[in-house]
C-alpha positions as CSV (number, residue, x, y, z in Angstrom):
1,X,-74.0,-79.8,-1.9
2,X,-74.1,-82.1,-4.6
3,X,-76.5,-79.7,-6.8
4,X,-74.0,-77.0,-6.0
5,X,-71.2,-78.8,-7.0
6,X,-73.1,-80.1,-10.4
7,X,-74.0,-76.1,-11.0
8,X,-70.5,-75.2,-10.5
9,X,-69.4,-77.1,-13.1
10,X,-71.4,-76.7,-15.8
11,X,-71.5,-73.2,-15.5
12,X,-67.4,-72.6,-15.0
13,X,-67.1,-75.3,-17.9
14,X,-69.5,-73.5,-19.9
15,X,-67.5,-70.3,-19.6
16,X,-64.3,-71.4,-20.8
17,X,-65.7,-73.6,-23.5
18,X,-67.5,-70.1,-24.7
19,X,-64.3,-68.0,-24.3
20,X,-62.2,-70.8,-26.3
21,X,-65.2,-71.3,-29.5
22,X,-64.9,-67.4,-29.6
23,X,-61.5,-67.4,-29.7
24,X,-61.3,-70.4,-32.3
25,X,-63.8,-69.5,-34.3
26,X,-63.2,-65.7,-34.9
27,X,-66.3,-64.7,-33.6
28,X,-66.6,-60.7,-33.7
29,X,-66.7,-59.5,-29.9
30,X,-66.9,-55.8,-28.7
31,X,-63.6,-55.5,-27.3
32,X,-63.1,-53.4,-23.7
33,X,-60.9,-50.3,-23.6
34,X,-57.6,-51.3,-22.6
35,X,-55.0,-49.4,-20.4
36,X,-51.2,-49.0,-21.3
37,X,-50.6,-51.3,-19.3
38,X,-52.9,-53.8,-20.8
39,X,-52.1,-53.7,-24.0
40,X,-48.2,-54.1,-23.1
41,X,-48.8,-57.1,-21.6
42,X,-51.6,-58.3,-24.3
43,X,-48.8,-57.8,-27.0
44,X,-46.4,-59.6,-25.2
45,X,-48.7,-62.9,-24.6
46,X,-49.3,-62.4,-28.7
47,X,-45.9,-61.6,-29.6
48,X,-45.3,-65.4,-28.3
49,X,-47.2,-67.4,-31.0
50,X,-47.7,-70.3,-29.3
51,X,-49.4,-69.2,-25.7
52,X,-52.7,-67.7,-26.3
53,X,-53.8,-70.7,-28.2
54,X,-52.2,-73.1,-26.0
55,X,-54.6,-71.4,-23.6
56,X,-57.4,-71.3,-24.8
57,X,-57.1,-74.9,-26.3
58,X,-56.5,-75.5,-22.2
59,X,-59.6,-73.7,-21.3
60,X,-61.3,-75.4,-24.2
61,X,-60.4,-79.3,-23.1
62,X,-60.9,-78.6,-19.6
63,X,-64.2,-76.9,-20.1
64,X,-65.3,-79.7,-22.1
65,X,-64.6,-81.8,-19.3
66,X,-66.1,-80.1,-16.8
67,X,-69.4,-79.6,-18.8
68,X,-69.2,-83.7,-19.7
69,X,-68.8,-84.5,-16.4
70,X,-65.6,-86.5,-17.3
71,X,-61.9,-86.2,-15.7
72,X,-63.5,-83.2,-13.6
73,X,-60.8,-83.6,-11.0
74,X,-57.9,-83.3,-13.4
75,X,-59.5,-80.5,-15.6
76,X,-59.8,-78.5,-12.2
77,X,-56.4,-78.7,-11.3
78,X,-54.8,-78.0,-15.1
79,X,-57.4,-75.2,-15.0
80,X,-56.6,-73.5,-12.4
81,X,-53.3,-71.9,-13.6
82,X,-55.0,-70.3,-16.2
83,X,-57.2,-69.2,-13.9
84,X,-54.7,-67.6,-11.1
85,X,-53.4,-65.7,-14.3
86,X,-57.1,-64.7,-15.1
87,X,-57.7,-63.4,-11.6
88,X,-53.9,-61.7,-10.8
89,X,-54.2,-59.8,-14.8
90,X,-57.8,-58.3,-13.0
91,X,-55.9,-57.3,-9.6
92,X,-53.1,-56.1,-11.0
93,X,-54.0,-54.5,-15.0
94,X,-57.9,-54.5,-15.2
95,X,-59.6,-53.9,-11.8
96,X,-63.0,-52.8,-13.4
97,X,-63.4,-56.6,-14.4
98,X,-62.1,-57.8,-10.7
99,X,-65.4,-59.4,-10.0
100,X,-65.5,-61.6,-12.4
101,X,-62.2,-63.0,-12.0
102,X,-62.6,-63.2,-8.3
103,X,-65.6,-65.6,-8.7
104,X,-63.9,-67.6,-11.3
105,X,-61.1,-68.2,-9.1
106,X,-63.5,-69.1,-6.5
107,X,-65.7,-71.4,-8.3
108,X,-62.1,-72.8,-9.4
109,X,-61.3,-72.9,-5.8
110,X,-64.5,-74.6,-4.8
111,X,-64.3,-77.6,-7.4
112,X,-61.1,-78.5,-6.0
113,X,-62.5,-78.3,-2.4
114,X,-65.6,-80.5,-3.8
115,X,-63.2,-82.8,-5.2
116,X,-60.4,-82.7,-2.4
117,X,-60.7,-86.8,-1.7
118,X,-59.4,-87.4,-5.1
119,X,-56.4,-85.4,-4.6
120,X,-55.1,-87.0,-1.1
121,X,-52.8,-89.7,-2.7
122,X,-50.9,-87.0,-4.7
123,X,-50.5,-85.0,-1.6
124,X,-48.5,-87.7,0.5
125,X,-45.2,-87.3,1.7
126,X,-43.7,-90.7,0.9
C-alpha cells in the first residue's frame, strides 16, 4: 500500500506540475478541437483575468508538494477542487477526455483515503 500510495503521488504531482510549467512557460501545445460549448465556457474562465492563473499556480504549489513529499495532506485537499472542476468540465463539456479526468479524480480521491488519519481532528463535531 505504501508503494501505491508513493506512486500515486508522484505521478498525480507530476501531472499538475507539467500542466502548470506549460501553462507558465508558454510552451507550444497542439490544442484539441473544442465544442461550442467549450469554448463559451473557456472564454469565460479567460475573460476573468485572475482565475486560470490562480489555478494553475494552485496545481503548480500543490504538485510540487506532492512530488516533494512535503504537506501532501494539505496539497490533496486544496487540490481537489480544481480537480472536481477538471472531472465535472469532462462529464459535462468534453466527454472524449472523460477518462482521464475520471482517474485524476480518483487518484485525488485515493490520496485523501491514504491520508484519512490526518484529517480526523478537522472532522470533529465539537
Amino acid at each position: 500500500m505504501k508503494i501505491a500510495i508513493i506512486i500515486v503521488r508522484l505521478l498525480l504531482g507530476a501531472l499538475f506540475v507539467f500542466g502548470a510549467v506549460v501553462y507558465f512557460f508558454h510552451i507550444p501545445m497542439e490544442e484539441p478541437a473544442m465544442s461550442v460549448d467549450q469554448k463559451t465556457f473557456m472564454s469565460g474562465v479567460m475573460a476573468s483575468v485572475y482565475l486560470f492563473p490562480l489555478i494553475k499556480a494552485t496545481e503548480l504549489i500543490c504538485g510540487l508538494a506532492l512530488v516533494i513529499g512535503r504537506f501532501v495532506p494539505l496539497a490533496v485537499v486544496v487540490i481537489f477542487p480544481v480537480t472536481l472542476n477538471i472531472f465535472l468540465y469532462h462529464a459535462f463539456l468534453g466527454p472524449k477526455d472523460l477518462p482521464m479526468a475520471v482517474i485524476l479524480l480518483l487518484a485525488n480521491l485515493f490520496l485523501a483515503y491514504a491520508y484519512r488519519k490526518n484529517y480526523t481532528t478537522l472532522l470533529v463535531a465539537k
